[in-house]
C-alpha positions in Angstrom: -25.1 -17.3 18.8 -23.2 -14.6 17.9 -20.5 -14.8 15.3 -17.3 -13.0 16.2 -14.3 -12.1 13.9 -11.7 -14.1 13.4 -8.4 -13.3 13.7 -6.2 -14.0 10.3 -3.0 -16.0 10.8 0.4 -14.3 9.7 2.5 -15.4 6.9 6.5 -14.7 7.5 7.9 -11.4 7.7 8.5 -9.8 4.8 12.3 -8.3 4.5 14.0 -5.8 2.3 14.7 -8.7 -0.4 11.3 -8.9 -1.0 11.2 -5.2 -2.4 14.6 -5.9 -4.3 13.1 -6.9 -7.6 11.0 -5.0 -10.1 8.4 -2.9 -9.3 6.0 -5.1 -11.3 6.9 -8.6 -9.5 6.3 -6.7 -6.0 2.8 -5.3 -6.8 1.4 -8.0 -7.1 2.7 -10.0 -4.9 1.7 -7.6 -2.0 -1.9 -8.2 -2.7 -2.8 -10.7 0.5 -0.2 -9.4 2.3 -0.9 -8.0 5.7 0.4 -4.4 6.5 0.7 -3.1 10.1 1.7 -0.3 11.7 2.1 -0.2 15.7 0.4 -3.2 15.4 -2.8 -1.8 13.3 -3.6 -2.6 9.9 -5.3 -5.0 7.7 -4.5 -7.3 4.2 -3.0 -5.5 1.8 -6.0 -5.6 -1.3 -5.3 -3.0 -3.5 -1.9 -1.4 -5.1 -0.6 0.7 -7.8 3.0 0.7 -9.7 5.0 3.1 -10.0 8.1 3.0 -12.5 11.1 6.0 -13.0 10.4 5.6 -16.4 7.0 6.2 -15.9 5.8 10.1 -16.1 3.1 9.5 -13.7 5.8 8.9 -10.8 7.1 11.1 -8.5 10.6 10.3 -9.6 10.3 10.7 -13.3 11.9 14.1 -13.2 15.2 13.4 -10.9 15.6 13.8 -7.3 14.0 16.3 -5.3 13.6 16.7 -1.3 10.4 15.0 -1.1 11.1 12.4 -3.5 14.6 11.6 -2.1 13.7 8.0 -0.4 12.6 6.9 -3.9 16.0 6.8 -4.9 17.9 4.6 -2.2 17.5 1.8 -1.3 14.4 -0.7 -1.8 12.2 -1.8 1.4 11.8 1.8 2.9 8.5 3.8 3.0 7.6 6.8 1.1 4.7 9.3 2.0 3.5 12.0 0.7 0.8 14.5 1.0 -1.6 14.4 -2.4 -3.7 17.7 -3.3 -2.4 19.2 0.2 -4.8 17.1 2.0 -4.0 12.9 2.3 -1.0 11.5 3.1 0.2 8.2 0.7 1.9 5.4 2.0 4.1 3.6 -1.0 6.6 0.9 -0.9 9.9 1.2 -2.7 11.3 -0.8 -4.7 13.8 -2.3 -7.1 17.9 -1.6 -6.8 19.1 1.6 -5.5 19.2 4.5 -7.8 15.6 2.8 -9.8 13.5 5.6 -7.6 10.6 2.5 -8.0 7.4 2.3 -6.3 4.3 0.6 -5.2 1.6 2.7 -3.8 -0.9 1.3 -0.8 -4.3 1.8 -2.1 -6.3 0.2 0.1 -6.5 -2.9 3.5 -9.2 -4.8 4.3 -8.7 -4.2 7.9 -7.9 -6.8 10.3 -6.3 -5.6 13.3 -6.8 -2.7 15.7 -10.4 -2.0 13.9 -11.7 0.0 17.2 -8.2 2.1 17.0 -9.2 2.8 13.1 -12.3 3.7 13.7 -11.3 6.3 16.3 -9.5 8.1 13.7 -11.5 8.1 10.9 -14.7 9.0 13.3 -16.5 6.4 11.5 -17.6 2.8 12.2 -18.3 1.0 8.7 -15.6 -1.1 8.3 -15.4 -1.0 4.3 -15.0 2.4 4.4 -12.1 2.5 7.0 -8.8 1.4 4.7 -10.7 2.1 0.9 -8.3 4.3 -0.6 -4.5 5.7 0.1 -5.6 8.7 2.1 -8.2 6.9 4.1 -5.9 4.1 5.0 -3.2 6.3 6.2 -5.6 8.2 8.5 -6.9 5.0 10.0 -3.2 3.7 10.7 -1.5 7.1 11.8 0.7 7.7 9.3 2.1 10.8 8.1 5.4 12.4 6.6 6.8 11.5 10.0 7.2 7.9 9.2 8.7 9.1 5.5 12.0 7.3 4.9 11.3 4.7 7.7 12.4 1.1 7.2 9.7 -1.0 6.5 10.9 -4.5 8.2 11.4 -2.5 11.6 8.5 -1.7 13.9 6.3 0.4 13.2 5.9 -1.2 10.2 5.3 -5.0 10.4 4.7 -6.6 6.7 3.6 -10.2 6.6 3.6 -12.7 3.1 0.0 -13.9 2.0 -0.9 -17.4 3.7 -2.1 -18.7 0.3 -1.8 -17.3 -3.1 -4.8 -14.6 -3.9 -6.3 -14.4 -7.0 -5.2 -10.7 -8.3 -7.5 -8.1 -10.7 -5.3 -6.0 -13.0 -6.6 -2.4 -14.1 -5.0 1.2 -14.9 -4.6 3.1 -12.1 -7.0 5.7 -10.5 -6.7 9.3 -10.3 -4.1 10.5 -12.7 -3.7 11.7 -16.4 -0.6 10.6 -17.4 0.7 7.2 -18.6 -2.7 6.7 -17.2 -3.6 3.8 -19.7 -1.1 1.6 -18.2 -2.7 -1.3 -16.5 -0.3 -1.2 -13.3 -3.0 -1.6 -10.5 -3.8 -4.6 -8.9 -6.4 -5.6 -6.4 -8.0 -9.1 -4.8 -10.5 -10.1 -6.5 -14.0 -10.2 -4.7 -12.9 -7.7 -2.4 -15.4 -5.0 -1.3 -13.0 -3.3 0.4 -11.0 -1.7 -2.3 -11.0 2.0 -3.5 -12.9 1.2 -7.2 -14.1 -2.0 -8.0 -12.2 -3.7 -10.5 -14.0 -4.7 -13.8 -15.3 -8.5 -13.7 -14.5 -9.0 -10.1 
């Protein structure tokens, strides 16, 4: 008999409160989470922080045009294009004015798999959602959704249905302040961008 997938069961909806506290609680606590966008998307299973005060974000050195969601106010979606060719899809966060955010590394994905697949031309599923660039392919997202609110379709955001067990690491990819260990990730998972050491 064959053995079909199984669709996950939502938690509630996740509001702009949620992104309302430091970018350090909200991390975290989006790893389980489910992420869609026009109904596509997956659990949320790997994450970076990203703090003004930190050098390696995008708001360390004031406002600018591209960075100018960063500074209002939390629960809105920030992309950007990295090295010209991916967009990223982060989260921010934390009082208006903080210019806070939480970067969506990778999904395990869960819902509109045969849309994903479609556009990323590929059908292994663990390579679908593995990394920011990737996962923003496979949902559709680009600097057109930049500034959008994130409890308003297209986004959907759902809580975790039980509390995950969360990796901690230092994030991937950059050079500074890279030492800080502000990535988190769901243990177990093979569907994140870089294993996470002991998981």
């Amino acid at each position: 008999m064959l053995q079909q997938n199984v669709t996950p069961k939502l938690g509630k909806r996740l509001t702009k409160a949620f992104f309302n506290r430091s970018v350090h609680r909200v991390a975290p606590d989006l790893i389980g989470a489910t992420l869609l966008f026009g109904g596509v998307g997956g659990t949320i299973v790997e994450v970076e922080a990203y703090h003004h005060t930190d050098p390696a974000a995008h708001s360390y050195n004031g406002p600018t045009p591209r960075n100018r969601v960063m500074f209002g106010p939390p629960g809105f979606a920030y992309v950007y294009r990295s090295y010209g060719i991916h967009w990223c899809l982060n989260f921010v966060c934390e009082q208006e004015g903080s210019a806070s955010a939480v970067l969506i590394r990778a999904l395990e994905p869960t819902y509109g798999i045969p849309a994903m697949r479609r556009r990323r031309g590929m059908p292994d599923e663990q390579s679908l959602c593995s990394g920011p660039g990737k996962l923003c392919q496979a949902l559709g997202v680009t600097d057109m959704h930049n500034a959008l609110p994130l409890d308003v379709l297209p986004f959907a955001l759902h809580a975790a249905t039980s509390k995950p067990e969360v990796m901690i690491d230092v994030r991937i990819g950059i050079t500074k302040a890279a030492d800080l260990p502000w990535r988190f990730g769901l243990k177990g998972s093979r569907f994140v961008s870089k294993r996470f050491p002991r998981a």
